[in-house]
C-alpha positions as semicolon CSV with decimal commas, in nm:
position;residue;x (nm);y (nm);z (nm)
1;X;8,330;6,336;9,098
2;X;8,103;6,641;9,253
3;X;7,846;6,544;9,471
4;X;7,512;6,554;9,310
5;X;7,216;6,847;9,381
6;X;6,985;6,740;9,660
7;X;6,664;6,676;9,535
8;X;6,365;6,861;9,557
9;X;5,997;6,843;9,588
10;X;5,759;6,861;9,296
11;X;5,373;6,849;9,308
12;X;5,217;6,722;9,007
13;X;4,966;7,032;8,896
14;X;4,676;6,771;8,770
15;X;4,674;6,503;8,985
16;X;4,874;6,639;9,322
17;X;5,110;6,396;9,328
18;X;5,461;6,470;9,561
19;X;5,767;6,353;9,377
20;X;6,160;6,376;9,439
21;X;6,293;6,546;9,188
22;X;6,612;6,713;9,042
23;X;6,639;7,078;9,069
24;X;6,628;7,090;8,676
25;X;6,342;6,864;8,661
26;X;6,096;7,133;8,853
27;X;6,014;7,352;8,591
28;X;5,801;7,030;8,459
29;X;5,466;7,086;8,679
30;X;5,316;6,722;8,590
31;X;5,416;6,345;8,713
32;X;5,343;6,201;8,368
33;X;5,231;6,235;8,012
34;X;4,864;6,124;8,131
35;X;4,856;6,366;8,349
36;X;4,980;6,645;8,096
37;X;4,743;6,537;7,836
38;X;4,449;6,548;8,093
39;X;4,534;6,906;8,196
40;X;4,585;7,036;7,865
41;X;4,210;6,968;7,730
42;X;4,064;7,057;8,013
43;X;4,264;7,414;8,064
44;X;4,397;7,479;7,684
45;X;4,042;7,397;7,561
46;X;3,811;7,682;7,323
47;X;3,927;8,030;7,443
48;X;4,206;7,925;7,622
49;X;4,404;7,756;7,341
50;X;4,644;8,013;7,194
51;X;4,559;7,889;6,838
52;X;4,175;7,943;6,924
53;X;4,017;8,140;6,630
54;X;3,632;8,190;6,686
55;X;3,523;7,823;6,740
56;X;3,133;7,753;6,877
57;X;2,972;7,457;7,043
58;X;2,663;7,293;6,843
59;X;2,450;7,040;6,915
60;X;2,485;6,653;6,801
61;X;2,167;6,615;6,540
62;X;2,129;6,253;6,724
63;X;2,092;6,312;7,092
64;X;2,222;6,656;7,143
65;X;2,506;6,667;7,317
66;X;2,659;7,028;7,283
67;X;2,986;6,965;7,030
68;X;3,282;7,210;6,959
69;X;3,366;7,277;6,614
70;X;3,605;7,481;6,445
71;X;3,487;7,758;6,271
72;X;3,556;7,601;5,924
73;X;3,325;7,304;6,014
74;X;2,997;7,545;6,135
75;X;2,889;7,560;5,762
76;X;2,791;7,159;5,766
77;X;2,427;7,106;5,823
78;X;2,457;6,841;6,095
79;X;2,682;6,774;6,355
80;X;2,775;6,478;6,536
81;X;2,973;6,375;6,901
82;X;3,066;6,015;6,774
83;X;3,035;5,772;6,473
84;X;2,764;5,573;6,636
85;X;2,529;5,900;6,653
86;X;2,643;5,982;6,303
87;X;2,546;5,585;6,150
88;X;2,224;5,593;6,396
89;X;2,102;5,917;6,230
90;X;2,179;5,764;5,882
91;X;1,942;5,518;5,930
92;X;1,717;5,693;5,981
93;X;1,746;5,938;5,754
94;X;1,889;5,888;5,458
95;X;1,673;5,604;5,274
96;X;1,512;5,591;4,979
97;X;1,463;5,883;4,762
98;X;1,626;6,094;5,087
99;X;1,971;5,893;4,999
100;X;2,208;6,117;4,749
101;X;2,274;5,801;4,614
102;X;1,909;5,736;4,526
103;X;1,829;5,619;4,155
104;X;1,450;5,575;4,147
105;X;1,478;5,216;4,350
106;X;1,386;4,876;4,217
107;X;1,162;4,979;3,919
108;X;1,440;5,211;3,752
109;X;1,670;4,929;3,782
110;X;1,484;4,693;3,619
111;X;1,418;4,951;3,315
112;X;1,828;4,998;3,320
113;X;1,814;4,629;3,259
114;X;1,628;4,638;3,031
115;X;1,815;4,897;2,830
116;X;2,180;4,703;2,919
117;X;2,034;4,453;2,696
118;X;1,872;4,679;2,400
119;X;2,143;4,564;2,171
120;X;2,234;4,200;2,306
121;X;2,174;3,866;2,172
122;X;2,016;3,625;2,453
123;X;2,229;3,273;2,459
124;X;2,245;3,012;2,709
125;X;2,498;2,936;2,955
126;X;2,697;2,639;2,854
127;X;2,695;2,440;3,190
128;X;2,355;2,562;3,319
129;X;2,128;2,707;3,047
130;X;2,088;3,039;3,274
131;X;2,006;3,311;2,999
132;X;2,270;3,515;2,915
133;X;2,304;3,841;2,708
134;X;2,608;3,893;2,478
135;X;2,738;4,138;2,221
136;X;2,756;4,037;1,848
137;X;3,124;4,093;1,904
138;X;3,150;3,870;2,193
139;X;2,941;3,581;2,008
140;X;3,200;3,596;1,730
141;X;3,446;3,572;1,947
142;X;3,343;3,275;2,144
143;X;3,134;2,956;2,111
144;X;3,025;2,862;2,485
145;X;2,925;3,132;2,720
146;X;2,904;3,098;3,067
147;X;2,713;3,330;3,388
148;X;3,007;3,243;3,628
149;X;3,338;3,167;3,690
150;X;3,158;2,802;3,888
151;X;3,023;2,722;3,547
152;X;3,318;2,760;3,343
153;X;3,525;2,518;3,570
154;X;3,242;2,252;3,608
155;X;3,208;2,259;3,196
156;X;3,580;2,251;3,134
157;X;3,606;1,935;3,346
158;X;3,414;1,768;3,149
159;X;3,442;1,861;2,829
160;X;3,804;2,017;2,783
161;X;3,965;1,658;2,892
162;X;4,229;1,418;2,699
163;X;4,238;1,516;2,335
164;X;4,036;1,783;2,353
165;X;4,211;1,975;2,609
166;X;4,401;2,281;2,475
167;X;4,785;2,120;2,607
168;X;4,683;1,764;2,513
169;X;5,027;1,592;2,406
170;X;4,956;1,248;2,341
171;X;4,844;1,108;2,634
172;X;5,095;0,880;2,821
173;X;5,359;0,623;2,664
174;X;5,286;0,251;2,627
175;X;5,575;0,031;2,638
176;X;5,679;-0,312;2,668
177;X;5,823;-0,467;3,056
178;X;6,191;-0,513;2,986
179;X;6,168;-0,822;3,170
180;X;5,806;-1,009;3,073
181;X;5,718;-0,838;2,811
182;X;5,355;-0,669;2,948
183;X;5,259;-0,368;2,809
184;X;5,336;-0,058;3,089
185;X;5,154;0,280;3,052
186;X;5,395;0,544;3,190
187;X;5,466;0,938;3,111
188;X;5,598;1,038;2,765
189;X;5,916;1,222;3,010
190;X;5,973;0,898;3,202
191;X;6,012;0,685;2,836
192;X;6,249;0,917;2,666
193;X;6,462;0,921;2,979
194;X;6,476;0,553;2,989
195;X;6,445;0,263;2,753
196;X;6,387;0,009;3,032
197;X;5,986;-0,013;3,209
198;X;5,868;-0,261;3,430
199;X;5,522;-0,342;3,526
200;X;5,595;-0,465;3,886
201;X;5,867;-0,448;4,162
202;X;5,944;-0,808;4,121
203;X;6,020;-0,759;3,730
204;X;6,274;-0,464;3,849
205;X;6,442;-0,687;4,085
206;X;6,451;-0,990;3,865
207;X;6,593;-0,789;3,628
208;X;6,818;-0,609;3,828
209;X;6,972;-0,929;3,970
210;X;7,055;-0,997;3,610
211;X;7,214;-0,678;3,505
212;X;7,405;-0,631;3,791
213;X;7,587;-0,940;3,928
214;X;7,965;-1,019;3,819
215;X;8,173;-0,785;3,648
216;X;7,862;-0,590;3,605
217;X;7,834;-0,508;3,941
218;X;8,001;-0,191;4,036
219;X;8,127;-0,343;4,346
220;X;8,245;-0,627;4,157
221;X;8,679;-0,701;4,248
222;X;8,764;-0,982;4,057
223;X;8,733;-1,239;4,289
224;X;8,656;-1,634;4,233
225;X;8,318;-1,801;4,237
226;X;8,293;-2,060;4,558
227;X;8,030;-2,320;4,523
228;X;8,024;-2,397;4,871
229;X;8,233;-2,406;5,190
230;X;8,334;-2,817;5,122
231;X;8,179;-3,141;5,246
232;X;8,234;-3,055;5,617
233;X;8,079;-2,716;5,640
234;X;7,730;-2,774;5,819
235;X;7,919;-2,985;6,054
236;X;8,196;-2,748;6,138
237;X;7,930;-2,479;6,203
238;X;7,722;-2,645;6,396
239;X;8,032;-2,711;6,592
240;X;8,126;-2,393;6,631
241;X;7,821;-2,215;6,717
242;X;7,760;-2,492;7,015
243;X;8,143;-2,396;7,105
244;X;8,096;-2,027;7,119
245;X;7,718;-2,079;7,259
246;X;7,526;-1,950;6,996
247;X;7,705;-1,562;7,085
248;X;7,862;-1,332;6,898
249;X;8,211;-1,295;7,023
250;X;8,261;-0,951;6,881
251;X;7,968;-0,787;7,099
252;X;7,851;-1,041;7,296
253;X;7,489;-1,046;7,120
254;X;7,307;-1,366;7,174
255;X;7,070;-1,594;6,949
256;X;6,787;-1,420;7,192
257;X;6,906;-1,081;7,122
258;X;6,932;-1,163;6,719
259;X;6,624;-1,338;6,691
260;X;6,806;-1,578;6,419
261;X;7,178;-1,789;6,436
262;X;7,482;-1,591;6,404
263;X;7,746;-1,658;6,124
264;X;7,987;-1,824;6,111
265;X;8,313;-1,653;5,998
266;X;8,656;-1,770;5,812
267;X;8,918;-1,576;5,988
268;X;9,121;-1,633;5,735
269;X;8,900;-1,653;5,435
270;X;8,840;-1,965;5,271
271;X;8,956;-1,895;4,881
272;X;9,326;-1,815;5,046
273;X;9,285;-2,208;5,092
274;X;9,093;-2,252;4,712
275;X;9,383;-2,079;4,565
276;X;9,641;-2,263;4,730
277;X;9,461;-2,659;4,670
278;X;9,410;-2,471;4,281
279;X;9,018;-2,481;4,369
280;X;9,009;-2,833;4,540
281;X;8,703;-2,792;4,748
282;X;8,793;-3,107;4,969
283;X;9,150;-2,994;5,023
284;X;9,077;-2,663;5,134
285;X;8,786;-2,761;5,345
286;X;8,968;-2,961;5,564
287;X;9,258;-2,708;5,643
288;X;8,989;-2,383;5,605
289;X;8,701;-2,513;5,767
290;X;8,929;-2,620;6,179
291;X;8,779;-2,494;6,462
292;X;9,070;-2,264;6,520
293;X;9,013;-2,046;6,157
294;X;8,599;-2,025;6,217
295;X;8,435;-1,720;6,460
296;X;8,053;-1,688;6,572
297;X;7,975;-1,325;6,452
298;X;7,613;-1,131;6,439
299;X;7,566;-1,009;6,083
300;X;7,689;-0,631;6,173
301;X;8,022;-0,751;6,321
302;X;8,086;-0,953;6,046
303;X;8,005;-0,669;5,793
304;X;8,259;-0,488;5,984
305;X;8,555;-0,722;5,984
306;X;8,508;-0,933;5,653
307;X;8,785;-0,770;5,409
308;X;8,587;-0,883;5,080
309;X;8,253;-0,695;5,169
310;X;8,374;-0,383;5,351
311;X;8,683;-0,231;5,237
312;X;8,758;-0,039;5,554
313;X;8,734;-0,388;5,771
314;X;8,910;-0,436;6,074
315;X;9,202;-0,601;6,163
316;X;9,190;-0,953;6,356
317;X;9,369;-0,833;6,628
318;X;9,075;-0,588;6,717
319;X;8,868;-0,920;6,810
320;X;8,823;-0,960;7,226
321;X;9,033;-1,147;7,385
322;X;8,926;-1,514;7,592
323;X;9,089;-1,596;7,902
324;X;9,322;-1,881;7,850
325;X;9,085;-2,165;7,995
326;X;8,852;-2,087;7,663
327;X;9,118;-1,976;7,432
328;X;9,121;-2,091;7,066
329;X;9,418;-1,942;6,930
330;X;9,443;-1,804;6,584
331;X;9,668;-1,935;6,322
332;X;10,007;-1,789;6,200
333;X;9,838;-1,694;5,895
334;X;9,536;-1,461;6,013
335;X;9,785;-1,252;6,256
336;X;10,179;-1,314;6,202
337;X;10,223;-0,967;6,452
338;X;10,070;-1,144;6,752
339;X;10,027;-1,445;6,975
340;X;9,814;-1,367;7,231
341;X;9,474;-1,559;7,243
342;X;9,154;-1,407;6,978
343;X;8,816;-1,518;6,967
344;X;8,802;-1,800;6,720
């Protein structure tokens, strides 16, 4: 690459400034745009501007500081140096019948009122009694009249309500709770959607508990109604609980930590045992209900690993393993693929 021009000095021709410049940056006399603009009016100003065509300085008709205008402006009567002067001399100049805009002040007004209403009927407003003037036009037209847009809402509150409002539909729906009976007032939308109402949220759940259990239930498999886990349930569970120490042996989750007892679970689930007796409680109770087929489980864990309730459980074999001192193992049954020791 060439070496680059040495740079030059440049002195700023408002302000005196020295910069370092580039040789093709000299021909620019000034250090800024500031600077630029600040030399320009003060040297390219009246007579000295190029475009300068006969201009004159006049004085400001507030405080009279001298003010250059352009020839085109000289013709106005008075001149100003800033808005302020300009609003200042307003004041104090231009009121009453001075003002262009003058039309004969408070007296002529009230005769123009008085002519506005040469051909109007006087009615009252309809919220406030205010007098009013209308049109025969408008009073065939209309049957309330109001004097403001306030008075017009405050009457139509009142008055244009229920039936008498201009989108009245009926009013709301009445019908009977599907479950008890008791009339329920709902929207007219809400009762051609549905046939079913209920007055409170116990009726709904009442009556959903009814609609959907069994085969109604969309979660509903087929499977076989069990009275109860067999004459030696609460004992077995009580037995296993005190066995596993009242702890979860999926997560390790005490009573403490649950704030309640955790459940007790049937590795391998107790109707494989009512199927096999042909639904003899007793029978299958005393094979399904051993200390090796039940598990202490906190509600979550057993979500997770009961087949019937969760469809993506997990397998037994996923349960922790005991040491061998504490072992329970599981039967043949609930895991055929291994034999180590699982939480029972």
């Amino acid at each position: 690459m060439p070496a680059s021009k040495p740079k030059v000095e440049r002195i700023c021709k408002q302000c005196g400034k020295v910069q370092l410049v580039s040789p093709s940056q000299v021909k620019r006399p000034f250090c800024s745009r500031e600077c630029m603009g600040e030399w320009r009016s003060e040297n390219l100003s009246g007579k000295n501007n190029a475009n300068y065509k006969g201009g004159k300085e006049v004085p400001c008709s507030q405080c009279g500081k001298p003010v250059y205008r352009q020839p085109c402006y000289l013709d106005l009567k008075q001149h100003f140096c800033s808005k302020e002067c300009q609003g200042a001399w307003n004041k104090g100049n231009l009121v009453g019948e001075a003002n262009p805009n003058w039309r004969g002040g408070k007296a002529a007004s009230q005769e123009r009122g008085k002519r506005s209403t040469k051909n109007k009927v006087p009615v009252a407003c309809s919220h406030c009694s205010k007098t009013l003037y209308r049109t025969k036009h408008e009073l065939r037209r209309s049957k309330h009249f109001f004097c403001n847009l306030t008075c017009h809402g405050l009457w139509d509150s009142t008055h244009k309500v229920g039936e008498d409002a201009g989108n009245w539909r009926g009013g709301p729906a009445t019908d009977p709770c599907t479950v008890c009976g008791k009339p329920v007032v709902r929207p007219k939308a809400h009762s051609k959607r549905t046939e079913y109402a209920f007055c409170s949220p116990e009726c709904y759940r009442h009556w959903l508990s009814r609609r959907f259990s069994g085969e109604n239930n969309p979660n509903y498999q087929g499977g076989i109604q069990v009275p109860n886990y067999g004459y030696n349930w609460d004992r077995q569970k009580r037995r296993v609980l005190d066995r596993d120490d009242h702890t979860c042996q999926r997560c390790g989750k005490t009573k403490d930590d649950l704030g309640q007892e955790p459940d007790v679970h049937h590795i391998v689930p107790f109707t494989t045992f009512l199927l096999k007796h042909e639904l003899d409680t007793d029978m299958a109770a005393r094979e399904g209900n051993t200390l090796t087929n039940l598990i202490s489980l906190c509600r979550p864990c057993h979500l997770k690993i009961e087949p019937r309730r969760n469809p993506h459980a997990i397998s037994y074999d996923s349960l922790k393993e005991y040491d061998k001192t504490s072992c329970v193992k599981l039967p043949a049954a609930a895991s055929a693929s291994t034999s180590s020791c699982h939480t029972p």
